[in-house]
N, C-alpha and C positions, 0 to 999 in steps of 0.2 A: 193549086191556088195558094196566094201568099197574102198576107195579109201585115200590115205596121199597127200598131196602136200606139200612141201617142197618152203617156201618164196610165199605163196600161199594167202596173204594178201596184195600182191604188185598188180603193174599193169595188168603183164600177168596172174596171179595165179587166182587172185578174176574171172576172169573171163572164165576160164579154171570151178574156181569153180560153179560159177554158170552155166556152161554147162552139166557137170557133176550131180547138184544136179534136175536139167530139166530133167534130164533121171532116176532119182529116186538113184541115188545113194550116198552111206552115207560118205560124204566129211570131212576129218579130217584137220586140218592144222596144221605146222611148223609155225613158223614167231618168230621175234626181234624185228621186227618192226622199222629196224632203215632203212629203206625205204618204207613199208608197210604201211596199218594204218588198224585198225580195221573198220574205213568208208565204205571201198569198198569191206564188205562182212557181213553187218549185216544179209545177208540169211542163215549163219553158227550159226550152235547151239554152244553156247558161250563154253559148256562140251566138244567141238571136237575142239577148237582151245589152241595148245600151244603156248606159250609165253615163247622161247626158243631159243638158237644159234644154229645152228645147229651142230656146233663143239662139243655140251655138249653128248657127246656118254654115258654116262649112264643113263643120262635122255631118248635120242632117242633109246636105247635099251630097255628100261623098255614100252616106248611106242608098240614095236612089243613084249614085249611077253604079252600083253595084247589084241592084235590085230590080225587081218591076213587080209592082205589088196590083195584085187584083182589088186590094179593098184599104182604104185606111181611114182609120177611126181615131177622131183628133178629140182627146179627153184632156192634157195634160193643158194646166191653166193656174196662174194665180186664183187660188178658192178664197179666199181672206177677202169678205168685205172690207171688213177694218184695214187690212191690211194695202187694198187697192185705192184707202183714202189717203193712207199715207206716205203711200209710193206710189203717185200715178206716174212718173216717165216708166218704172220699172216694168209695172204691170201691165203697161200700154205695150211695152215692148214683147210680155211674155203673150198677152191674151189676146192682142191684134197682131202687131209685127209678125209674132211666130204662127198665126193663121193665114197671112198673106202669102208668108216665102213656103209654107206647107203646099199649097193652093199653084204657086208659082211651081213650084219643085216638078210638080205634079203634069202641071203643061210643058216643064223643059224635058222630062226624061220618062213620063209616066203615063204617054196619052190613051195609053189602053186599060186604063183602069176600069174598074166593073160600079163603086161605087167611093167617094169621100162625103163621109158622116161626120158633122161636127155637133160638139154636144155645149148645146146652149141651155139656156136658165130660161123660166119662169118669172125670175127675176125681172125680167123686160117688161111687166106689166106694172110693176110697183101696186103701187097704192089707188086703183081704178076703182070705182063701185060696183061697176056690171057682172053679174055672174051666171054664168061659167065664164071663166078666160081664154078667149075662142082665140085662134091663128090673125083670125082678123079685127080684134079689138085691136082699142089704140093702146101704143105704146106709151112709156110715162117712167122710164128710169129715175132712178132717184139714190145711183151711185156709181164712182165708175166701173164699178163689176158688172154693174147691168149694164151700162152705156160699149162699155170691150164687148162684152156677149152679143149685144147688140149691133152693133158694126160688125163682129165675123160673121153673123148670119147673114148681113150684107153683102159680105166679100164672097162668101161662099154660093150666094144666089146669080153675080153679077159673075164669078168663072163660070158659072153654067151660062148662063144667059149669052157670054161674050167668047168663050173660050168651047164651049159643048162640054165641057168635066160633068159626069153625072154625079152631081152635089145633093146632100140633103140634111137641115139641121132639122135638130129634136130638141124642144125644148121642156127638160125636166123638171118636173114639180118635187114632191117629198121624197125622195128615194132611200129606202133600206134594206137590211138584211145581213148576211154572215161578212162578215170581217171587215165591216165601218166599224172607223177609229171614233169613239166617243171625245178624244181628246184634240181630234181636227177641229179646224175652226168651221170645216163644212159640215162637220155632222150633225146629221138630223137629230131631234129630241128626243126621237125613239131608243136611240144608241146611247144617250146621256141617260135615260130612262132606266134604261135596264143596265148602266151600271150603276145607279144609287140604287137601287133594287137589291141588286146582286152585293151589294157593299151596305145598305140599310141604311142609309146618308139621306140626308135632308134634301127634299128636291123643290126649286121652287118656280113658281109660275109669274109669269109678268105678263098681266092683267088679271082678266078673272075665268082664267080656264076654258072659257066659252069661245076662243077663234081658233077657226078653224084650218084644217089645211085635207090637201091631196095625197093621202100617204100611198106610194107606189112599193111593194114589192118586189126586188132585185129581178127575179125570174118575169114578171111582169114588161120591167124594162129590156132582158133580153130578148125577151118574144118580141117586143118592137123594133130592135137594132136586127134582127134576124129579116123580119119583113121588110124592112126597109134596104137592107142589104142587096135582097134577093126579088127586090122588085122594079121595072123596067119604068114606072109609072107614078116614080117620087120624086124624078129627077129635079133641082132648082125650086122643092117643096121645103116648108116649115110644116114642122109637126107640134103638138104637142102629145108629150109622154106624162098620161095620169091613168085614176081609174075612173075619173066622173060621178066620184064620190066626194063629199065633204067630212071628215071626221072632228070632232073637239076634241082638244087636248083633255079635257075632265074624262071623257068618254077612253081615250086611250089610256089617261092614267089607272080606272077601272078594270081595264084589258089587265093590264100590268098585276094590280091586286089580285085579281081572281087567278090569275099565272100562279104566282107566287104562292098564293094562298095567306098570307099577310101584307099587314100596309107598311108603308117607312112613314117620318114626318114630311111634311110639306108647307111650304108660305105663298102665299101670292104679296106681289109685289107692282109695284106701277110699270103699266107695260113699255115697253122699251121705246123711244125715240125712232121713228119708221118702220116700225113693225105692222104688220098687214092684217086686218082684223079677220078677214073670211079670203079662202081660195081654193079652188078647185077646176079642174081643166073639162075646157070641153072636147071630148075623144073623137067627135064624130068622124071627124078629116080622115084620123088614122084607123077608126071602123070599120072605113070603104076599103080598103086595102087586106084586112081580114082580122085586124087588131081583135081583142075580146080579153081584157082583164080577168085572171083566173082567182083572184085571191080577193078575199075582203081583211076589213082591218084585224078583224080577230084573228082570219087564218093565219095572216100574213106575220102577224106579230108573234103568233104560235111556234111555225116554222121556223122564225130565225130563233126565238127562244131556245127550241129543241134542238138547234143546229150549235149554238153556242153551250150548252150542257154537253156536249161531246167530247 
């Protein structure tokens, strides 16, 4: 079996890919690299990693007709809110464009694939009041990051529905663990967290510490890319990926102290312009399937701790 990933040299990908390559299967990558590094995947045979945009559609087409991949896992995406306000033609071109011709690829050279997974945001619900944030709440973007993520889950439900490709997006909530970059513009607090931790810097809060989020553990999210993978019964499905947990950030900053065994300084400050007071996913969908969140917030933040002490 063969498998592409797409941004598959970042955080979530390297590690996707080394689950993938523990079950013996032969891992290709995407990457640019301008979030990636080739660090966190020296387990890849250097002949199976491109070094490429994923916008470059001649080069990504020359790729499948060299290829036929059982499974491909489309990560790679402008992450930059901010950055998707101030380039939307560019970002339109990397976050949708480059999900359509992947999509497209797939039905001119690839129709025996086994499963295409794209990995969509949380983001899509903005600022709703309802909670949990269920598959079938209403939508309610409130940028174009979430609006792109929003349309390829589209595109990717309508090649299944019109084309039979077995599609399936996952939409992530807080995700961490071992080798998120604190200094991306996607990463989660927890990563920002423990490096003023680990550096005793000033950390500061915008609001009053009390909203909350879905903090997902990396092995968490593999366990769901794994099901999903390897199941005949997702096909043209949205998921969400959380634990059905709400945590506070004050509660997490507590984790952090009792880790450490001392405090750094800390401010709150007026919380930010769209920033989302409470969220947390509701898992049930991906339940049925055999989901089960192994980690709580403590463990989870234990583990990547211990992992980053190494």
């Amino acid at each position: 079996m063969k498998a592409l990933i797409t941004g598959g040299a970042g955080f979530i990908g390297s590690h996707i890919a080394r689950k993938l390559i523990d079950n013996n299967i032969d891992v290709h990558i995407i990457d640019n690299l301008s979030t990636g590094s080739l660090e966190n995947i020296p387990f890849v045979p250097q002949t199976n990693i491109y070094i490429k945009d994923i916008s470059d559609y001649d080069y990504i087409e020359s790729i499948f007709q060299k290829h036929e991949f059982t499974f491909v896992i489309h990560l790679a995406a402008m992450v930059s809110v901010v950055e998707t306000i101030e380039k939307p033609l560019q970002s339109n071109r990397i976050n949708i464009d480059a999900s359509i011709n992947l999509l497209n690829l797939i039905k001119e050279y690839n129709s025996n694939i086994k499963k295409f997974v794209f990995a969509s945001s949380a983001a899509v619900y903005g600022k709703l009041d309802g909670l949990p944030k269920s598959v079938d709440s209403q939508i309610n973007t409130l940028s174009p990051y979430a609006i792109q993520k929003y349309a390829s889950e589209q595109y990717t439900k309508i090649y299944h529905d019109l084309y039979n490709i077995p599609t399936v997006s996952l939409r992530f909530f807080n995700i961490y663990g071992p080798r998120q970059n604190p200094k991306s513009d996607y990463s989660g607090v927890l990563s920002i967290l423990n490096q003023k931790f680990s550096e005793k810097e000033k950390f500061t809060f915008f609001g009053d510490g009390e909203q909350t989020r879905d903090f997902v553990y990396i092995d968490d999210l593999i366990q769901a890319f794994w099901l999903v993978l390897n199941s005949d019964e997702v096909n043209g499905e949205i998921f969400n990926v959380g634990t059905g947990r709400q945590t506070a950030l004050n509660e997490v900053f507590d984790v952090f102290q009792e880790y450490y065994n001392y405090s750094i300084p800390y401010e709150y400050k007026d919380e930010r312009k769209g920033d989302i007071k409470y969220s947390y996913a509701d898992i049930t969908k991906l339940e049925k399937i055999g989901y089960s969140p192994r980690y709580t917030i403590n463990e989870g933040i234990r583990e990547y701790l211990r992992y980053n002490k190494k």
